[in-house]
N, C-alpha and C positions, 0 to 999 in steps of 0.2 A: 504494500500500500504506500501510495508515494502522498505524503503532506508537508505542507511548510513545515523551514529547518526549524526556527524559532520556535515552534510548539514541543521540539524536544528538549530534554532536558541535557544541561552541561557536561554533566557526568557522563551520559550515553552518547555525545557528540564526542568526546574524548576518550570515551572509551571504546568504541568505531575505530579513532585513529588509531589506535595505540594497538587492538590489534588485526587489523588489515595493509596499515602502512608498512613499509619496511623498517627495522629495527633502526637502522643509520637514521632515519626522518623521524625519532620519535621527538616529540614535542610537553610541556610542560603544560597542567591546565591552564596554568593565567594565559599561553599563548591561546588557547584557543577563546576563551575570555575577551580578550585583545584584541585579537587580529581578528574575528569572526561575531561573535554574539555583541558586541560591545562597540563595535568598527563603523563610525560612521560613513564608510564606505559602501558598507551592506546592501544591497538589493534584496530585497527580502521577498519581493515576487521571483523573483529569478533563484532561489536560496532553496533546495529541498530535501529534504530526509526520508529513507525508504526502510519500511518495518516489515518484517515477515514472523509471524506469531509475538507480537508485541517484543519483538528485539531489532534495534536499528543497524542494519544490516550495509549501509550507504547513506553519501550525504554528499550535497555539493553544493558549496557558497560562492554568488558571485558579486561583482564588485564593479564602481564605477568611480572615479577620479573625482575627489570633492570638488565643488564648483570653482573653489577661491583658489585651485592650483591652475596654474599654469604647466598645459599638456600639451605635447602637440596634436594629440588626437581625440578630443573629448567626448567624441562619437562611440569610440571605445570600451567596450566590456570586457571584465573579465572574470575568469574560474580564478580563486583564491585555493582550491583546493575540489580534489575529486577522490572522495574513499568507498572504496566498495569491498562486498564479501569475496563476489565474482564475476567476472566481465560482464555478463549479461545483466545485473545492477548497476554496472558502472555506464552503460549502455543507456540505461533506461533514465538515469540521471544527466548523462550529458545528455541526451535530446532535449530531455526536458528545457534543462537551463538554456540551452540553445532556440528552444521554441522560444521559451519567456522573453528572452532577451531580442530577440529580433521584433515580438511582439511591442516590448515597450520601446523601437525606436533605435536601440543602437544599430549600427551597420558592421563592424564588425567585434569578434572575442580572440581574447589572447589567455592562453592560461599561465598562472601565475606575472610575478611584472606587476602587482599592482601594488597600492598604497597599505604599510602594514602587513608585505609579503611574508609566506611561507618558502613559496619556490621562485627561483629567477627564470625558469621554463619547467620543462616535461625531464625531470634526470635522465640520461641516457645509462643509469644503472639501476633504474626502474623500467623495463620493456613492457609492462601490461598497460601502465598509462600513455606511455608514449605511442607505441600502437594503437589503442582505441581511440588516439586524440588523433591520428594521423588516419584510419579507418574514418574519422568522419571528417577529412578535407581540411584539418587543423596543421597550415605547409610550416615547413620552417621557415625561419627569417631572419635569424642571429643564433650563433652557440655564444653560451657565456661559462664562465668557470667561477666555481669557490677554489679557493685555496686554503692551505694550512702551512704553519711557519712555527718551528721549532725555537722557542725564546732562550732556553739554555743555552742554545749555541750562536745565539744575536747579542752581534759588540759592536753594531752601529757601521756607518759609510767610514770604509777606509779614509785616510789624510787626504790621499790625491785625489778623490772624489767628492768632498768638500767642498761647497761653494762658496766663492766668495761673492760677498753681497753687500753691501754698507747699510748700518742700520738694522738688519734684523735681530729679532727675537722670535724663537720659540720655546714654549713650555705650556702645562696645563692651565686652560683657561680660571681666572677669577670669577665674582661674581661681579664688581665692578668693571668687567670686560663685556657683560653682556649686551652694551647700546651698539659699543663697534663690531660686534660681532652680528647684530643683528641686521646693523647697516649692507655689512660685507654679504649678506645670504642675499637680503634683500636685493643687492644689486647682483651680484653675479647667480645664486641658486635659488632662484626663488620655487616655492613649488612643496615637493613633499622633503626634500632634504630639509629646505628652510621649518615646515611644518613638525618632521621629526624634532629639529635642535629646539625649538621653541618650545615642545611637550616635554620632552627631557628635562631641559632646564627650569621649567614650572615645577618637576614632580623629584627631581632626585635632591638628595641634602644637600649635594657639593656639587659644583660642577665642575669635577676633574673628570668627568668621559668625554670631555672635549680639549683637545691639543689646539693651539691657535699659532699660528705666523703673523708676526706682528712685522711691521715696515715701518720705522720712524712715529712708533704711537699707533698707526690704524693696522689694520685687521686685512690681511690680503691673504690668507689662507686658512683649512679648518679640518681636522680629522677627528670624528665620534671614535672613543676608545669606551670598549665595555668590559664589565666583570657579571659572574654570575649575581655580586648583592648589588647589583643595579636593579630598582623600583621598576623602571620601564624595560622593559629587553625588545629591541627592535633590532632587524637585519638581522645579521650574521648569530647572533644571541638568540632567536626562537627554538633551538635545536636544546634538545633533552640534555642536563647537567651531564650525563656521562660518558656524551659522544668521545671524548677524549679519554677519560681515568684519570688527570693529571685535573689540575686549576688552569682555566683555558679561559679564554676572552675572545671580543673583536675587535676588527677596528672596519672603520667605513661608514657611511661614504667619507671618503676625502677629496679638498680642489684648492686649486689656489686660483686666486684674479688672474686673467687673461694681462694684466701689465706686467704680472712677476713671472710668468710662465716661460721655458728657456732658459733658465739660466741654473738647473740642478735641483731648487729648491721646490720642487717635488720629493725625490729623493728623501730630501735632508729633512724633511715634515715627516716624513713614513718614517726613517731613524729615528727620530730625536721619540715619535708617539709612541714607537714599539719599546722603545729602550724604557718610558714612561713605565709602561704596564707590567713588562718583567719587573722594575723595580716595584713595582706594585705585589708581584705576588703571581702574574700571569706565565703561564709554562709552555705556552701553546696559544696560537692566533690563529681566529678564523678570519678571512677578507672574503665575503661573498660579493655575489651578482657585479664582475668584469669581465671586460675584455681583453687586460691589460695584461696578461699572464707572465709578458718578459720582461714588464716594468717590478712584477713582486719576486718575480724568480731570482732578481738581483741580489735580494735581499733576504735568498734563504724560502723562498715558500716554493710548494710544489702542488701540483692541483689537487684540491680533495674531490672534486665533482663536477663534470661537465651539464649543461642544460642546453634542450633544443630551444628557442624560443618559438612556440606552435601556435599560429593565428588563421581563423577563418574569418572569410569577408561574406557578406549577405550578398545576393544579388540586387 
């Protein structure tokens, strides 16, 4: 029996994922809290859960870009997440969501990619999803990778890779840093990066999960650094406390202003953050949803996971 997601309850929405997903994807409840039942993003006509003898057996949430972000495709829906017992439920859930969604207007769906992600596409080490999402016309369009980076063996950009630059500073953001920093999002990332740093910095004690690059006083660059006792866990932090065994973090998204860019200090913002978080206690780094794989490879990471990016367009 397929009925809105919303009418089930949390426990049975999480306990769906926890066991049909694959062990690597398990998720914590506040993620699904979070990023799903809680998510101002939510379509809730398009959002449904399938029971067979009063046990939820599938469920599939989807999602649209809040009005106040800047997208470039606004028309765009998308799958937050597709769990099923067995293909023929997963089946019966992506039409649906696919019927809904064409019904209320958007033109095309991407799965995963959206605001308060789980996945940054279809894993390519998950084949039952990525299959059914490709069986129903859902092409690729981008592969993206996570990564992982061993912090024990992280001692920063050698001497001769060093930029020199006059005037900078970086280290963990203050709380008297928050206007330039807000400036800096506002102008160069406005959107859901900007939207994360804002929620973060509302809801955590301290705001040391933010590294800042500072140029003569102002704010020209910014990398989110996370631990597991972060209040909010967004990106690369949805994934279950154990994926690792060790104390493991994220970092991401990171950017600097288009004035400072060229000249290393990229690089030298991903040192200086990661160096941050080992000193912190971190043993392992997660970098999700890039394309940049030989920018982090520099620095010691190596892919934890590939993603299709899968979209279908309405006629």
């Amino acid at each position: 029996m397929l009925t809105p997601l919303l009418v089930a309850d949390q426990a049975d929405i999480w306990r769906a994922w926890d066991t049909f997903v694959p062990v690597k994807y398990g998720v914590p409840r506040q993620a699904i809290r979070t990023n799903v039942l809680e998510c101002p993003a939510l379509i809730p006509e398009a959002s449904f859960g399938f029971w067979e003898e009063q046990r939820l057996v599938g469920w599939v949430a989807s999602k649209a870009p809040p009005r106040e972000f800047e997208v470039p495709d606004p028309g765009r829906a998308h799958l937050t997440a597709l769990v099923f017992e067995r293909v023929e439920v997963g089946r019966r859930l992506l039409v649906s969501a696919l019927e809904a969604l064409h019904e209320l207007g958007y033109h095309s769906v991407q799965f995963g990619g959206d605001w308060r992600h789980f996945f940054a596409g279809a894993p390519t080490d998950w084949p039952e999803i990525d299959t059914l999402l490709e069986s129903y016309g859902l092409d690729v369009t981008l592969e993206v990778v996570d990564l992982v980076g061993d912090l024990d063996r992280y001692f920063g950009l050698p001497p001769e890779l060093a930029p020199e630059f006059e005037g900078v500073e970086m280290r963990p953001c203050r709380r008297d840093d928050w206007m330039r920093v807000d400036r800096f999002l506002a102008r160069e990332f406005p959107g859901r990066w900007r939207a994360d740093a804002r929620a973060k910095w509302e809801i955590e004690p301290e705001p040391v999960f933010m590294h800042g690059l500072f140029v003569e006083g102002d704010c020209e660059g910014f990398a989110i650094t996370q631990k597991r006792n972060c209040k909010l866990q967004i990106a690369g932090m949805v994934w279950a406390p154990e994926l690792f065994e060790v104390p493991w973090g994220a970092l991401g998204p990171i950017g600097l202003s288009k004035e400072v860019r060229g000249h290393g200090l990229g690089d030298a913002l991903l040192s200086s953050a990661l160096l941050a978080l080992k000193r912190g206690g971190v043993r392992r780094c997660l970098i999700d949803w890039t394309t940049l794989g030989e920018f982090y490879k520099r620095h010691g990471f190596e892919i934890f996971t590939t993603y299709r990016q899968r979209v279908i367009r309405f006629p």
